[in-house]
C-alpha positions in Angstrom: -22.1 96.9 12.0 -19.4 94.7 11.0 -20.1 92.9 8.3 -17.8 89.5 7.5 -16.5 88.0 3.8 -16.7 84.7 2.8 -14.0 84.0 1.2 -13.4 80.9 -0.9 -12.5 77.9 0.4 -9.1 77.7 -1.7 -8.0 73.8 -2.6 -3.9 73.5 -1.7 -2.2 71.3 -2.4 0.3 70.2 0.1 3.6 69.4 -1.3 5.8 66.9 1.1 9.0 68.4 2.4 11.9 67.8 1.4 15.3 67.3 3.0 17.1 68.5 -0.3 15.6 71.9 -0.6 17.9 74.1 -3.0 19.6 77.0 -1.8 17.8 79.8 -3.9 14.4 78.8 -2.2 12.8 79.0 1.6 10.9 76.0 2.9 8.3 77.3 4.9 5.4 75.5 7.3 3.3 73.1 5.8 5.7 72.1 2.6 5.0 75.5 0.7 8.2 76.1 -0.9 8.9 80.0 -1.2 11.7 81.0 -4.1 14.3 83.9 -2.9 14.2 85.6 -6.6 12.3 85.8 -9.1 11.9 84.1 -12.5 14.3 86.4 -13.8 16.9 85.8 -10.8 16.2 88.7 -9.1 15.3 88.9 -5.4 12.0 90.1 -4.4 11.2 93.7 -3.3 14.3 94.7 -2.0 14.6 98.8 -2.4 18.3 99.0 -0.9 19.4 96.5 -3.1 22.1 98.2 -5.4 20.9 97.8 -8.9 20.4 99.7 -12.3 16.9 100.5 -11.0 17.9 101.5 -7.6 18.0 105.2 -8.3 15.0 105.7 -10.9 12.5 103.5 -8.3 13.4 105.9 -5.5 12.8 109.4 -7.6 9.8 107.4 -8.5 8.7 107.0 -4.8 9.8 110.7 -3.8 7.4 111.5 -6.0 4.8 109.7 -5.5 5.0 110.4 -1.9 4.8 114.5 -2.7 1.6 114.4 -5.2 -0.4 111.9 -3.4 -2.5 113.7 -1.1 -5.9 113.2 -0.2 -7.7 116.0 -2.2 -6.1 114.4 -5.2 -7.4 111.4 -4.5 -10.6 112.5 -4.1 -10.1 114.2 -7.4 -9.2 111.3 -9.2 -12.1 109.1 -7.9 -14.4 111.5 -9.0 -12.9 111.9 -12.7 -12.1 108.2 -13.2 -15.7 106.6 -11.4 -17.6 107.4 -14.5 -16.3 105.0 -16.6 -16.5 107.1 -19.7 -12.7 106.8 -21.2 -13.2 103.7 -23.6 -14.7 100.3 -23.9 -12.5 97.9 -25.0 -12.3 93.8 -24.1 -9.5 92.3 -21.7 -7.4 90.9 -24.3 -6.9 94.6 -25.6 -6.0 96.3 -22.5 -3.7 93.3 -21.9 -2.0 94.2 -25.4 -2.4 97.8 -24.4 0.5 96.7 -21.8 3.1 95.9 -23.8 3.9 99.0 -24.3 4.9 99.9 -20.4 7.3 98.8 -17.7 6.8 99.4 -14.0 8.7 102.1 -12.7 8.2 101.8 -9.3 8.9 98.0 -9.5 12.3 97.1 -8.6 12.4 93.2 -9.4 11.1 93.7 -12.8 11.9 95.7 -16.0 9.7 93.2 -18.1 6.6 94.8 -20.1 3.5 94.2 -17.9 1.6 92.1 -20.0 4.3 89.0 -19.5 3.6 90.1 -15.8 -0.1 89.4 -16.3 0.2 85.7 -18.2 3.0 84.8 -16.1 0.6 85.4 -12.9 -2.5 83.6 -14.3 -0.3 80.7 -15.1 1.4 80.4 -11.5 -2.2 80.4 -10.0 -3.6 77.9 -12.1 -0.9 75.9 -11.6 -1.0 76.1 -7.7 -4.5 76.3 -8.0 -6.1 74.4 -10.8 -9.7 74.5 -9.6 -10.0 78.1 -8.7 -11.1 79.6 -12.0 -11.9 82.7 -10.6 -8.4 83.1 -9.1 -6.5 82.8 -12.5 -8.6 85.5 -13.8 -7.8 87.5 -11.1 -4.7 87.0 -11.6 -4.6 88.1 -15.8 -6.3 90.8 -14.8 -5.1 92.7 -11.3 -2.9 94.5 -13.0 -4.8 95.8 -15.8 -5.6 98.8 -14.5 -2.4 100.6 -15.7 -3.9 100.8 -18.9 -4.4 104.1 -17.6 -0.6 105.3 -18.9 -2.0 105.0 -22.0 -3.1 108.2 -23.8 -6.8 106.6 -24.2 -7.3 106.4 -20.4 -5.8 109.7 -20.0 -1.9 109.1 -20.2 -1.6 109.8 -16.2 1.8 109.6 -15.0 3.6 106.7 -13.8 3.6 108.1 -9.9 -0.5 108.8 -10.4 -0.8 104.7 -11.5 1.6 102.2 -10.2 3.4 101.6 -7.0 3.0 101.0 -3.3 -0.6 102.0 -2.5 -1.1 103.5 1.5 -4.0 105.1 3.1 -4.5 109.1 2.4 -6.3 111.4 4.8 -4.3 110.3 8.3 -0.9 110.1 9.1 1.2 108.3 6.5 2.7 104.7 8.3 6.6 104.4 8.9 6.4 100.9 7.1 5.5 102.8 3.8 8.8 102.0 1.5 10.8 105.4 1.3 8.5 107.2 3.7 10.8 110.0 4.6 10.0 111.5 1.7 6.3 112.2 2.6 7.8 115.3 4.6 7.6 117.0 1.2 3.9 116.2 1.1 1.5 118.9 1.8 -0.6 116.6 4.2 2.3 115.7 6.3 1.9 118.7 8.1 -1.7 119.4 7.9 -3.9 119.0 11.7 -6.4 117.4 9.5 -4.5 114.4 8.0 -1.4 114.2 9.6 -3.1 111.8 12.8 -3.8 108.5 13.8 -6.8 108.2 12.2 -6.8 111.8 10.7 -10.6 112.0 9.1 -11.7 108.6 10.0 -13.1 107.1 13.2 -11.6 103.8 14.7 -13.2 100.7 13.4 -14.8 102.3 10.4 -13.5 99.7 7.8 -11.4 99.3 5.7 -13.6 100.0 2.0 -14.2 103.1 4.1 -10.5 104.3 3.9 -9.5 105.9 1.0 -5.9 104.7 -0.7 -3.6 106.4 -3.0 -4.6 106.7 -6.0 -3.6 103.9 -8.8 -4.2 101.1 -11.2 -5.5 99.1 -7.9 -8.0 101.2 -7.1 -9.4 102.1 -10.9 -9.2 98.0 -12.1 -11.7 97.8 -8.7 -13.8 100.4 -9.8 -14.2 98.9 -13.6 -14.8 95.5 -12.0 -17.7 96.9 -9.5 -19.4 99.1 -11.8 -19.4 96.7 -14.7 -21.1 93.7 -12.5 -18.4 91.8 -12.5 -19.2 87.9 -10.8 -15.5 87.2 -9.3 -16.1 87.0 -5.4 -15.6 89.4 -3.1 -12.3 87.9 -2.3 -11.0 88.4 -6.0 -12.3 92.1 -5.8 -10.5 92.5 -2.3 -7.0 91.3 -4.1 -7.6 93.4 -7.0 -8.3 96.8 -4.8 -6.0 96.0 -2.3 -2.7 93.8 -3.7 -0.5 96.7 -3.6 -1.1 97.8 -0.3 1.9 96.1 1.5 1.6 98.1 4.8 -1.6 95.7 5.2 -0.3 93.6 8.2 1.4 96.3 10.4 -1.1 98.8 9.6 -3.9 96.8 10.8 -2.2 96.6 14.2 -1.8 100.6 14.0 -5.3 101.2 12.9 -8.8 99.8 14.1 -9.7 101.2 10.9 -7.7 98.2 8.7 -10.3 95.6 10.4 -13.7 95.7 9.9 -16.7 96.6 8.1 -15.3 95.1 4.5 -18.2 95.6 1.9 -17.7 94.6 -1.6 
């Protein structure tokens, strides 16, 4: 059965077009203006990019790509599900942050609690009457807090990053996928498929994903009640997964059947 989301009616506001755009930003359809770099003057995303962080974010990604198999994230599921690390409020994981920068990120070398407050802010400002949406915001990140030694000082690779499905064949449109031939599911019959142990059309909270701060901030928000709608637990479990679009045309499995 396929069950379908509601998702919040979001209020936009339309901002006229202007013949005068400047050069650093794209005017797109419908008078959303889209900036080419970042807040820091750095453009968005963009792995080949030569840069300081160039090399490290690769090695981070070659990692990533060897240890993340599906028994592992099966593994961590299990460990991390029971909620029994520490109980703390948000303001103190957010503090907990400023002690880390993103490895894998390759816009940003800015402590991750600035990259917390500076998304809450952006999304109230674009959307000031969608209260639940600057939380999610403040908090999508906050999952990381599992660097720190109190949540089990995982390793950067076992935290952050591009998130992908586990358990079938790993997509081409997963950054710096050729390292996956390292991985030991690459070249296991049971993973290394289309839809490897799942069946077409089984949905997408059926899939598991690699393992990370996306996937553990989901499981605190779930387990602990939380009221943001299913739409602000869908961008905290799933913002990371940037293979969304062209895997869902690869996979029946992307589509249907969402159950938060």
């Amino acid at each position: 059965m396929t069950v379908i989301v509601e998702q919040p009616e979001l209020e936009v506001e339309v901002v006229e077009k202007k013949d005068d755009v400047e050069e650093n930003e794209l005017l797109l359809d419908g008078g959303f203006v889209v900036p080419e770099t970042n807040s820091f003057g750095q453009t968005f995303r963009d792995y080949n990019a030569e840069s300081e962080r160039q090399s490290s974010v690769e090695q981070f990604y070659r990692t990533n790509h060897i240890n993340q198999t599906y028994d592992f994230v099966k593994k961590m599921r299990e460990e991390y599900g029971v909620l029994n690390r520490v109980e703390m409020s948000i303001w103190e994981c957010c503090e907990l942050l400023n002690e880390f920068v993103d490895e894998s990120d390759p816009d940003l070398d800015e402590p991750q609690i600035e990259h917390l407050l500076q998304t809450a802010e952006a999304i109230r400002k674009d959307y000031p009457n969608e209260d639940w949406l600057h939380l999610t915001g403040l908090i999508h990140d906050l999952g990381k807090v599992l660097l720190h030694p109190s949540f089990g000082a995982l390793p950067q690779w076992a935290v952050v990053g591009d998130t992908f499905p586990v358990g079938c064949a790993f997509d081409e449109s997963v950054v710096h996928h050729k390292y996956f031939k390292e991985n030991p599911d690459y070249n296991n019959p049971a993973y290394n498929t289309k839809f490897g142990v799942y069946s077409e059309g089984c949905g997408l909270n059926n899939v598991l994903m690699s393992w990370g701060h996306d996937d553990y901030m989901y499981l605190v928000a779930k387990e602990n009640k939380s009221t943001l709608p299913s739409a602000g637990l869908f961008i905290i479990r799933y913002h990371s997964f940037y293979g969304e679009t062209q895997q869902s045309r690869n996979f029946g499995i992307m589509t249907t059947g969402l159950d938060f």
